[in-house]
MMTF fields as JSON, N, C-alpha, C and O atoms, coordinates in Angstrom:
{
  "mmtfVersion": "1.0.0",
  "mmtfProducer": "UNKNOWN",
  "numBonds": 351,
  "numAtoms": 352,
  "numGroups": 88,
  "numChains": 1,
  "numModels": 1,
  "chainsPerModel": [1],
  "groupsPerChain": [88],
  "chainIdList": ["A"],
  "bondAtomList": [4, 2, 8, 6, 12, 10, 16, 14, 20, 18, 24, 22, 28, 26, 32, 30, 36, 34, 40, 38, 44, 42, 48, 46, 52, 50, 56, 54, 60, 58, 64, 62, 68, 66, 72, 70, 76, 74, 80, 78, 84, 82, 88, 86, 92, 90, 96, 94, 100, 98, 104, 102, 108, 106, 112, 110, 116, 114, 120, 118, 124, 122, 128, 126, 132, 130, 136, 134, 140, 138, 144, 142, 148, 146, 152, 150, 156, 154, 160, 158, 164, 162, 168, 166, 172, 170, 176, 174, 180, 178, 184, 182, 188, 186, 192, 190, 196, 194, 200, 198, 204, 202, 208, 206, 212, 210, 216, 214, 220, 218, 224, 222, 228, 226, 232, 230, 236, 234, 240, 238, 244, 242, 248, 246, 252, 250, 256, 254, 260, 258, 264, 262, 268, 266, 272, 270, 276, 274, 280, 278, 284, 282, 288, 286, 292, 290, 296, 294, 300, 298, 304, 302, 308, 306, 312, 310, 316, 314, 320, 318, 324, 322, 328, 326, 332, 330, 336, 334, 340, 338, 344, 342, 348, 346],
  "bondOrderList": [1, 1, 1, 1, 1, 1, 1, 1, 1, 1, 1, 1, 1, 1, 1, 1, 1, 1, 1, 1, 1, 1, 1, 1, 1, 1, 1, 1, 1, 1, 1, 1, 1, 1, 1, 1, 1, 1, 1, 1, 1, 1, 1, 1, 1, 1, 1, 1, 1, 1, 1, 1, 1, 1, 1, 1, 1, 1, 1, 1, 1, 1, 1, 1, 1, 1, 1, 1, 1, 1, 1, 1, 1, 1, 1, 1, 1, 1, 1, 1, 1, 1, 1, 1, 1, 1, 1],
  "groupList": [{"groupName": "UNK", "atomNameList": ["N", "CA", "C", "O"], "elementList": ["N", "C", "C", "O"], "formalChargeList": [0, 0, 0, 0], "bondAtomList": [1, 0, 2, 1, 3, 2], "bondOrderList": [1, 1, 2], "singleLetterCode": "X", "chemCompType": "L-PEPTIDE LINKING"}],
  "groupTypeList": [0, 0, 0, 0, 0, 0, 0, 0, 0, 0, 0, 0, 0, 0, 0, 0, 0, 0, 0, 0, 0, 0, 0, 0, 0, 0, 0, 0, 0, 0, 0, 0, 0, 0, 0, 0, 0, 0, 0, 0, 0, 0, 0, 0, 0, 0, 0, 0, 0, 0, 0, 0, 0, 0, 0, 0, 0, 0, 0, 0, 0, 0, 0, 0, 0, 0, 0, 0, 0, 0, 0, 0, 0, 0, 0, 0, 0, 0, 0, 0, 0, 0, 0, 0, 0, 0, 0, 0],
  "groupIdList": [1, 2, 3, 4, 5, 6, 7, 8, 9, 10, 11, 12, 13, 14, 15, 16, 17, 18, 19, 20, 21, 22, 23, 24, 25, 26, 27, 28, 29, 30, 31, 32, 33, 34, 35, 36, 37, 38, 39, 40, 41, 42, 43, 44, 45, 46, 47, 48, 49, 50, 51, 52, 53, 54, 55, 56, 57, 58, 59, 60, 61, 62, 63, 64, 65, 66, 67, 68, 69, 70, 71, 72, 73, 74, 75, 76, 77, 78, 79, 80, 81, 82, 83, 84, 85, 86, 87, 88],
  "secStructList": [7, 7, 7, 7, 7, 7, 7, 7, 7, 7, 7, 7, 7, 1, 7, 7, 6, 6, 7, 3, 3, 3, 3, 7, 1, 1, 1, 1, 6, 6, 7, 3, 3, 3, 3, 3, 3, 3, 7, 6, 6, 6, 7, 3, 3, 3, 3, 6, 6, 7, 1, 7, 3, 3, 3, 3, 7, 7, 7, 7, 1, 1, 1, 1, 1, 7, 7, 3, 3, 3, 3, 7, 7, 7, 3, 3, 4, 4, 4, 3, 3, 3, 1, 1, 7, 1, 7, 7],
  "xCoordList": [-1.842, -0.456, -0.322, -1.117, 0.678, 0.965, 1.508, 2.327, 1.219, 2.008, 3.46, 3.184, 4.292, 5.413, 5.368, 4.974, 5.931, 5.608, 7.104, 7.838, 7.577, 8.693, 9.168, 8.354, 10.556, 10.622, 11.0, 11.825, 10.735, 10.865, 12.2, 12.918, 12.953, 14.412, 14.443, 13.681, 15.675, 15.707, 16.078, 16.985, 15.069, 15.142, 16.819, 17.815, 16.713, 18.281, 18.006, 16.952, 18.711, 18.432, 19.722, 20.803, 19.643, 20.197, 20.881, 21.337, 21.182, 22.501, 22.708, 21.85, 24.019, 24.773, 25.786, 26.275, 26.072, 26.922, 28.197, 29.088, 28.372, 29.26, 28.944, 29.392, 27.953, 27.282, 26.822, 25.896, 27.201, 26.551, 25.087, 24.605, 24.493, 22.943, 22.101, 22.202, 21.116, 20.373, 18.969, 18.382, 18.402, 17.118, 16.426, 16.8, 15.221, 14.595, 12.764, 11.846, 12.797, 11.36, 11.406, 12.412, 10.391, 10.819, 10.941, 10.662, 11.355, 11.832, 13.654, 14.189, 14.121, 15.173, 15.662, 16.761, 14.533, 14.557, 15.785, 15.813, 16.705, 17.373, 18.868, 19.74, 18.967, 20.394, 21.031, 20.375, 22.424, 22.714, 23.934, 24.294, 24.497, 24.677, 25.339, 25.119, 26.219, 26.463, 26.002, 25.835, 25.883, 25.143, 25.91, 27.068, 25.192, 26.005, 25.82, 26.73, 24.086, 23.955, 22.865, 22.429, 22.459, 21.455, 20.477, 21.148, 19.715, 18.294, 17.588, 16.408, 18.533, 17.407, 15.855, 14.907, 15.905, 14.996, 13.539, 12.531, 13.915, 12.792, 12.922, 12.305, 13.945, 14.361, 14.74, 13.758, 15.302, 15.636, 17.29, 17.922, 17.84, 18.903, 19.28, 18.332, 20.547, 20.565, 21.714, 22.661, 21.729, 22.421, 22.753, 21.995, 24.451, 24.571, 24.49, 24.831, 23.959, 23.935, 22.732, 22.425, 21.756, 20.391, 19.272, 19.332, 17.888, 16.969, 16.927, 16.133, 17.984, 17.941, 16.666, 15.97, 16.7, 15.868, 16.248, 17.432, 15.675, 15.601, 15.431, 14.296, 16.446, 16.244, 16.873, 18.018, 15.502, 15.909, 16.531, 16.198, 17.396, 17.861, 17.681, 17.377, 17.856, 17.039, 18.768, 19.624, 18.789, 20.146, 20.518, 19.683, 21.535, 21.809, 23.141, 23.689, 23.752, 25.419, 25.813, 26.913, 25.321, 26.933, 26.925, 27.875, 25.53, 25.125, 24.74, 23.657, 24.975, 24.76, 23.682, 22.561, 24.102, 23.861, 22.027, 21.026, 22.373, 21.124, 20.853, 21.553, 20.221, 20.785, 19.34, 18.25, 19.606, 18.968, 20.124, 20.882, 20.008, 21.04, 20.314, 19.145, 20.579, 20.073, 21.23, 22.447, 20.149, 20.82, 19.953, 18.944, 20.576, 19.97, 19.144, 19.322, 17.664, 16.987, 17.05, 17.8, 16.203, 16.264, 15.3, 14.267, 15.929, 14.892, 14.408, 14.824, 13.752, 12.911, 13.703, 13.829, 14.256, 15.554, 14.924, 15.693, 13.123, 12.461, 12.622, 12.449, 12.977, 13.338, 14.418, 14.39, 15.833, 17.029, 17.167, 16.42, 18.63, 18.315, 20.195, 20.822, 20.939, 22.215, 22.861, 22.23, 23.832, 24.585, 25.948, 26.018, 26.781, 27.923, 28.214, 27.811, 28.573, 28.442, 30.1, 30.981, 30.052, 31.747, 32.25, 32.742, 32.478, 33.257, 34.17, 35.328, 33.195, 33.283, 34.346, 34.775],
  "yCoordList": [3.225, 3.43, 3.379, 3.962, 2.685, 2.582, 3.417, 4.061, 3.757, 4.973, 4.882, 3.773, 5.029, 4.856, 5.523, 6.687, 4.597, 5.31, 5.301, 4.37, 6.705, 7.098, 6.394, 6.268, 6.023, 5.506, 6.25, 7.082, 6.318, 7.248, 7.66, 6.684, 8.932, 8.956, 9.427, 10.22, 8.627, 9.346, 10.974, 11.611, 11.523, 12.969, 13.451, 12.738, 14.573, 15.146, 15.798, 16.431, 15.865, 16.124, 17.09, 16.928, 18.001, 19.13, 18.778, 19.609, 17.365, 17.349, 15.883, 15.128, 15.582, 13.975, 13.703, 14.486, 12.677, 11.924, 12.561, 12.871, 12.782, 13.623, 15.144, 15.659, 15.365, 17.272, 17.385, 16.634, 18.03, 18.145, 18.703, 19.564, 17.742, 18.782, 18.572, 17.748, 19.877, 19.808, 19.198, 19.299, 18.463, 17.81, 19.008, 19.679, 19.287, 20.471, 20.229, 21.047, 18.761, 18.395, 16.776, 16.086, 16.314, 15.254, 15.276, 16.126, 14.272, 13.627, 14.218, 14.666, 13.89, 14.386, 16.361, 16.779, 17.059, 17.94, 19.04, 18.894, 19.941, 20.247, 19.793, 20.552, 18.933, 18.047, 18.075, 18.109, 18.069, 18.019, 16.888, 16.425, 16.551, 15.03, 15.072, 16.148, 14.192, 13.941, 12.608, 11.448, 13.26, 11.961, 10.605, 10.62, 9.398, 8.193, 7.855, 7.67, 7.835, 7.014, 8.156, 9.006, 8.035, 8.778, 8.004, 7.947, 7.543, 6.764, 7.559, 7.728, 7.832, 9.009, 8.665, 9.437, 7.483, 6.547, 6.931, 7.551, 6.314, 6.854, 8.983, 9.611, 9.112, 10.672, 10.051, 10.154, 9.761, 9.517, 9.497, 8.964, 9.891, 10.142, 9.507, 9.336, 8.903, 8.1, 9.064, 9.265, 9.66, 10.15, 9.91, 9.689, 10.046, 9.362, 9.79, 10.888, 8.689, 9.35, 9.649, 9.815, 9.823, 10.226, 9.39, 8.614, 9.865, 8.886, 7.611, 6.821, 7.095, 5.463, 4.561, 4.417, 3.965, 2.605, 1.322, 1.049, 0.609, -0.517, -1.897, -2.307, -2.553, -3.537, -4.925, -5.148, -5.836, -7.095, -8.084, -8.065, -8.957, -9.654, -10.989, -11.16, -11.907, -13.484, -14.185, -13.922, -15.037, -15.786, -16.473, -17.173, -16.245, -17.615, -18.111, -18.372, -18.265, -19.24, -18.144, -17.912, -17.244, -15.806, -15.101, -14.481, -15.241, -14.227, -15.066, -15.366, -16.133, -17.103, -16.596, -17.097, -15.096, -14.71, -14.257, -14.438, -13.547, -12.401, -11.057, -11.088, -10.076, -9.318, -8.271, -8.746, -6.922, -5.638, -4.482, -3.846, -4.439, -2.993, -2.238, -2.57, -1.362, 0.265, 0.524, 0.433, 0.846, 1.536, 2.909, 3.376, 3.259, 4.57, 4.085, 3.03, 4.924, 4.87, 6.07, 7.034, 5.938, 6.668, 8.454, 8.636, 9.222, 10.451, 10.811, 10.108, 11.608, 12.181, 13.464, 14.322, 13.479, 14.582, 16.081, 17.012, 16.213, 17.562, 17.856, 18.995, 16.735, 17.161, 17.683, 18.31, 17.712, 17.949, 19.235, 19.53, 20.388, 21.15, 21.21, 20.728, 21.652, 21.852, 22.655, 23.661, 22.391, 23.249, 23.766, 24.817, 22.662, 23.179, 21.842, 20.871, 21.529, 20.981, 19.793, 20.13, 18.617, 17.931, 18.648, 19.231, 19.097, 19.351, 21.037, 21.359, 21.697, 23.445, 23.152, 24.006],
  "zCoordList": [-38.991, -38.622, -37.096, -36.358, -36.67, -35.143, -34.651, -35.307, -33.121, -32.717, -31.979, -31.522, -31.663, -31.13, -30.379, -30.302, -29.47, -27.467, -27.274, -27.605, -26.566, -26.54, -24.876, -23.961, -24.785, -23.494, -22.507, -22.885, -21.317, -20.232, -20.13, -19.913, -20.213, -19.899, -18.356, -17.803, -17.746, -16.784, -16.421, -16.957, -15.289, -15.444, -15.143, -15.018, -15.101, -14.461, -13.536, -13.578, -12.568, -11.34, -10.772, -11.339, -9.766, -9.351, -8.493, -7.707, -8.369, -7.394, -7.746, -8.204, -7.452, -7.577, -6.736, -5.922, -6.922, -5.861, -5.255, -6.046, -3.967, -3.887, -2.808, -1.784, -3.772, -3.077, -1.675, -1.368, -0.933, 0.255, 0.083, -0.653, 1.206, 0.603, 2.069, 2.978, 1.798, 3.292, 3.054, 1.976, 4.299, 3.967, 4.439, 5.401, 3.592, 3.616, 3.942, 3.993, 4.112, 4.287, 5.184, 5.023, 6.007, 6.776, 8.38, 9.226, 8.424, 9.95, 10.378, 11.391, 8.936, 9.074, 8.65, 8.286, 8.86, 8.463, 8.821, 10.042, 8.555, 8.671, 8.993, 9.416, 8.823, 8.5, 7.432, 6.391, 7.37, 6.051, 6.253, 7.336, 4.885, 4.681, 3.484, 2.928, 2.713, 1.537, 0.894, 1.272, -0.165, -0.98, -1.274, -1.692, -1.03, -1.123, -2.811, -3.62, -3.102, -4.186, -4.648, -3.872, -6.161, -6.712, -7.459, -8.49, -7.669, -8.365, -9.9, -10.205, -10.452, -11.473, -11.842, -11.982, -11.933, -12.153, -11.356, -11.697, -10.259, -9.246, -8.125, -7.265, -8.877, -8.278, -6.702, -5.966, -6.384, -4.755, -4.546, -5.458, -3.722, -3.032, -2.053, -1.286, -1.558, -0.277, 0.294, -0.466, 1.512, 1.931, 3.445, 4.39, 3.372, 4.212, 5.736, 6.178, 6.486, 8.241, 8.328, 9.508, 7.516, 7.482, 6.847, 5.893, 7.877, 6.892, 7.387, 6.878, 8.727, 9.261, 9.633, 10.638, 8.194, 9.345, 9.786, 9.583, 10.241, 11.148, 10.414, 10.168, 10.092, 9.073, 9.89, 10.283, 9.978, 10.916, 10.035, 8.85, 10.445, 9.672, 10.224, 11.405, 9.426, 9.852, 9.661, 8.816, 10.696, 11.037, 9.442, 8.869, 8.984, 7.661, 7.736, 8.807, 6.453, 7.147, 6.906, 7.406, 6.267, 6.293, 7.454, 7.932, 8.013, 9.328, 10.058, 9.556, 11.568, 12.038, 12.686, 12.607, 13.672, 14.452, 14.321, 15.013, 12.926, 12.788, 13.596, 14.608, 13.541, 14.36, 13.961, 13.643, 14.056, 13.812, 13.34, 14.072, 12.048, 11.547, 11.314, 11.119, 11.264, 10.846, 9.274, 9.115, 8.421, 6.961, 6.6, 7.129, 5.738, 4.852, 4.263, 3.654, 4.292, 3.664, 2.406, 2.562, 1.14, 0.083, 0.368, 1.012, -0.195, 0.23, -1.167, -2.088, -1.387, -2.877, -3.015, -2.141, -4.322, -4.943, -4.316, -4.075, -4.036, -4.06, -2.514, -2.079, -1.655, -0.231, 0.013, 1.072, -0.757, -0.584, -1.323, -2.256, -0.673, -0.991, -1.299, -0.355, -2.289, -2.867, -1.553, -1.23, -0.898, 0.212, -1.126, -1.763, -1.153, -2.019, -3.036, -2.396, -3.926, -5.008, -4.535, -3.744, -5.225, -5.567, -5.73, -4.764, -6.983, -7.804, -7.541, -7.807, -7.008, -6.141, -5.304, -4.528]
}
């Protein structure tokens, strides 16, 4: 008899889009920020104003120029810490 492998659900996580929350571990440590996007998948958080890196961009026809932007990078749900909730 074969075994049936159950598929990974994504976890649930203690804060979502919306919540203000403080980074509690990091570079960006003690900042706080609201959340742009949530990943359940991989547990990561993008929040915004925090976490910037350095992303070069190569000239094309939408972008002639090319340039250097700075975006949000993703943080791990266990670095962030709940300040006050959306919905509160």
């Amino acid at each position: 008899m074969a075994l049936k492998t159950k598929e990974a659900k994504p976890a649930k996580l203690h804060v979502k889009t919306g919540d203000t929350v403080q980074v509690i571990a990091g570079d960006e440590r003690g900042k706080t920020g609201v959340i742009k996007s949530v990943n359940r998948q991989t547990q990561r958080v993008i929040i915004e104003g925090l976490n910037l890196v350095t992303k070069h961009n190569k000239p094309s026809a939408k972008n002639p120029q090319g340039g250097i932007t700075k975006i949000e990078s993703p943080i791990h749900v266990s670095n962030v810490k709940l300040v006050s909730s959306a919905n509160a």
